[in-house]
N, C-alpha and C positions, 0 to 999 in steps of 0.2 A: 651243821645238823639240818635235816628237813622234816618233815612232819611223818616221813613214812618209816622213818628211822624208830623215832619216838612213840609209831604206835608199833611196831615190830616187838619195842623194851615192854609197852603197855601189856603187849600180850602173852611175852614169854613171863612176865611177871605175873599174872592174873592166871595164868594156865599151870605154870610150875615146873615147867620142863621145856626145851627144846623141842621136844618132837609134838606135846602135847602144842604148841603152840602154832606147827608148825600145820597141825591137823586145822584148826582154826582158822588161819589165813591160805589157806588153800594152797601149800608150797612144800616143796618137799625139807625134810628138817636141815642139811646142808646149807639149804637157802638162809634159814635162820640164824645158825651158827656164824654164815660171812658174815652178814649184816651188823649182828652185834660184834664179832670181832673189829671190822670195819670203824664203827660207833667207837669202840675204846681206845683204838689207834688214834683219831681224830681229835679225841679227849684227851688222850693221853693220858685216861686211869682207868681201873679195872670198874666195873658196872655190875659183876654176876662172877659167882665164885661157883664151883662144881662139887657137888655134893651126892651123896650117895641116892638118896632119892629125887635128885635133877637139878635144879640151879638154886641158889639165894642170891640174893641181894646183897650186894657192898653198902656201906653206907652212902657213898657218892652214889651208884646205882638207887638206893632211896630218895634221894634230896632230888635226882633228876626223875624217877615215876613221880614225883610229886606234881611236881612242875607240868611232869604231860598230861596227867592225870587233870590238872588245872584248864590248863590247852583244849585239849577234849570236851571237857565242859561248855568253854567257851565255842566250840566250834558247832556241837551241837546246840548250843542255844542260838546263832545265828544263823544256822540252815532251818529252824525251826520258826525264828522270825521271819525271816524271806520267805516259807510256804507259807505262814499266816498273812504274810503283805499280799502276798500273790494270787492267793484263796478270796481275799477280801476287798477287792479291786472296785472303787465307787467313786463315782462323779463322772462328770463330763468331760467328753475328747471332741475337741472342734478338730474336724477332719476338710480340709478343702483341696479338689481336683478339680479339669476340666469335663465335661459331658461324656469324653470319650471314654473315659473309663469306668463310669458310674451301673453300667450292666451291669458286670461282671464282680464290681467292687458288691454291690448290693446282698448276692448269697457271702459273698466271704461275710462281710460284716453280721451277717444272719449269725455265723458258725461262730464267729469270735463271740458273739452275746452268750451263746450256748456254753463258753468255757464260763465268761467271766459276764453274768447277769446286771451286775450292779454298775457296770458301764456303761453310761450313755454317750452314744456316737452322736454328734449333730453334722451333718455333711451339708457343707456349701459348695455347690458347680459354680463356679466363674473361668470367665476366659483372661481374665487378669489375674497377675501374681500376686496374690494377697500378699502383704506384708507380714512374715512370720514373724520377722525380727521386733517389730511393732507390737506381738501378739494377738494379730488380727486372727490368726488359727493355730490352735497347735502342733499341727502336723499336717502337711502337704503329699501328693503325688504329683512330678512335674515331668515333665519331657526337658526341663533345662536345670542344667546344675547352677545354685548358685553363687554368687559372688562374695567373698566377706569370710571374718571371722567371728559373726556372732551365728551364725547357722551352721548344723551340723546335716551332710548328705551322705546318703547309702546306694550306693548305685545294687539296684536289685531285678536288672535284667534289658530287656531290648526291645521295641514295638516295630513290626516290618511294616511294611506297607505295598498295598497292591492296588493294579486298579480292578473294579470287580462290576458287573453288572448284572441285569437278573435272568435267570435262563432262557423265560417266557419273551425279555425283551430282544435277545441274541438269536431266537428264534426265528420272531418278525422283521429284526433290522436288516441291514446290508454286512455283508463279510466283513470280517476285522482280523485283517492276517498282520498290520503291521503299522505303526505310528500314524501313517500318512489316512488312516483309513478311519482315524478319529474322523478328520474332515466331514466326513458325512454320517456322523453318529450326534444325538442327542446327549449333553455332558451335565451332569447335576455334578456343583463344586460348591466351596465353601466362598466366604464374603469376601470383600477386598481386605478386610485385615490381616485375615486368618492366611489367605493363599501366597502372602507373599514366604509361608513356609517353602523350606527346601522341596520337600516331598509334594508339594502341589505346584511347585512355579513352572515346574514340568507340564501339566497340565495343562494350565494359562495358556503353555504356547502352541501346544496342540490344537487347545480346542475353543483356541479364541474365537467369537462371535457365534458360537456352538451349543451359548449356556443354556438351558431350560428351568432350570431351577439351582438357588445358594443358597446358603444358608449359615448364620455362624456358629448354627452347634453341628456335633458331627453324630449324635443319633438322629435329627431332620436329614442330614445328606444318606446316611444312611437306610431310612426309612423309604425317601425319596427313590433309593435306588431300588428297593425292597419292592418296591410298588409300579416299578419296571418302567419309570421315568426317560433311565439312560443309564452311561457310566460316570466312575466317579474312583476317584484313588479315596481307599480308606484303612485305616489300622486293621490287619488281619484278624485280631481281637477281636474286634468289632464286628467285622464281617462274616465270623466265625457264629457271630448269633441270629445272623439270618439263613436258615436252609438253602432258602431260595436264589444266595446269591452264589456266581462262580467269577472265578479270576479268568481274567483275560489278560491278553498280550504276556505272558511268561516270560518270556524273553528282557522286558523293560523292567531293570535293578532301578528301584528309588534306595536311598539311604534309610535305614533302620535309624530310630529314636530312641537314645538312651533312655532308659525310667530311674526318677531320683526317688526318695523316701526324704525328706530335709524335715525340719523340728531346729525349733533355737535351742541353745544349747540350757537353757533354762527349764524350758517344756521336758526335753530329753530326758531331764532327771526326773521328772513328774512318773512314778511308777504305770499306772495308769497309759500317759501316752508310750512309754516305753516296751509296755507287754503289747501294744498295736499298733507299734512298729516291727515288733520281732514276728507276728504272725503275718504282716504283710509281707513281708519279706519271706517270710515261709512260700506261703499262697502265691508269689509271683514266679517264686522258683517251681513250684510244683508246675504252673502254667506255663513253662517256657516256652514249649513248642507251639502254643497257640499262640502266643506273642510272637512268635518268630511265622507262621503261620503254616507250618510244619503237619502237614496233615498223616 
């Protein structure tokens, strides 16, 4: 038996008839009729006897309305708990990412208060992996998946990368038709921890002794760039919230950064950090194409 079965019998018992039932669940009466024939086959006993003005009940067809009738109950008192937990969502979510996503994350987090008021976000930027597992934060945004089996990870999209510099600066500089042409361009990059990333080591080799400005968070490199310092490889996201800036060299693929969602598997149950995970995850899918930088 399945639950659709059992409200099929609910109905055709509550309504009186086959077709009246059949009017109810939005099907045509035939549909009705297999189902409960189906239902008694299974059983292997009759459930509804045919009567002149439409079905009754077998005794065994009684003992089992009972029962779902039971069911029922129970089901809507748990869809009724769960919109009361969900409606009633309070306390605090330690939310920790790096700088780079922290624009962007800021209106979402706006919008999520707007569902659920009674949660407090506390957002910490670090460029270290807090320790989840420790419950240093409840929930993370990471560019690296983690390791282990006390963290739970959702992979909820991709971050591209380009290098970008600012119109006003590509104006006044020298031509930049192709790697080699970095050589003679001003380069704002990130610090020596941060660059020995995939996506920046490219860089380094480009535009060694080139640097004008580093920095280890990556809205200063971005800003830096915004203010028409030089160029700089930056997450399209990112780059995506200054007007002023445009992609150069199109031609140079860096490798895309996967985005994790991770939570211990303890946090995870916490309803709370659970409904801000599932709207993150929402909001990153909706942004795809800015994260991929998809104009």
């Amino acid at each position: 038996m399945n639950w659709d079965d059992l409200r099929y019998l609910l109905t055709v018992e509550r309504a009186g008839s086959l077709s009246a039932a059949a009017r109810v669940l939005g099907v045509v009466t035939s549909t009705v009729g297999r189902r409960m024939t189906a239902l008694e086959r299974r059983l292997g006993t009759r459930l509804l006897a045919r009567v002149p003005e439409g079905v009754r009940l077998t005794p065994e067809g009684r003992a089992l309305v009972r029962t779902a009738a039971s069911i029922e109950s129970q089901l809507h008192s748990a869809e009724r708990g769960l919109k009361h937990e969900e409606g009633q969502l309070e306390g605090p979510v330690r939310l920790t990412t790096g700088d780079g996503f922290v624009a962007f994350l800021n209106p979402w987090l706006a919008r999520f208060r707007e569902r659920h008021p009674g949660v407090r976000v506390e957002l910490s930027i670090d460029t270290r992996l807090v320790d989840l597992a420790r419950q240093e934060a409840d929930l993370g945004v990471r560019t690296v998946r983690p390791k282990g089996d006390s963290l739970v990870a959702r992979k909820v999209g991709q971050l591209a990368w380009r290098l970008y510099a600012s119109a006003r600066y590509l104006e006044r500089a020298a031509p930049l038709r192709s790697p080699e042409d970095l050589a003679r361009h001003a380069v704002v990059g990130f610090d020596a921890a941060l660059s020995r990333m995939q996506q920046l080591r490219w860089l380094e080799e480009w535009g060694a002794g080139r640097f004008v400005f580093r920095s280890n968070a990556a809205v200063a490199v971005a800003g830096a760039v915004a203010a028409h310092q030089g160029i700089a490889v930056l997450p399209c996201a990112l780059a995506s919230l200054y007007p002023e800036l445009r992609p150069v060299l199109p031609e140079v693929e860096l490798p895309p950064e996967d985005v994790w969602l991770v939570a211990s598997r303890e946090a995870r149950k916490v309803p709370r950090v659970r409904a801000l995970m599932g709207f993150l995850a929402g909001q990153f899918e909706e942004s795809r194409s800015v994260m991929l930088g998809v104009r």
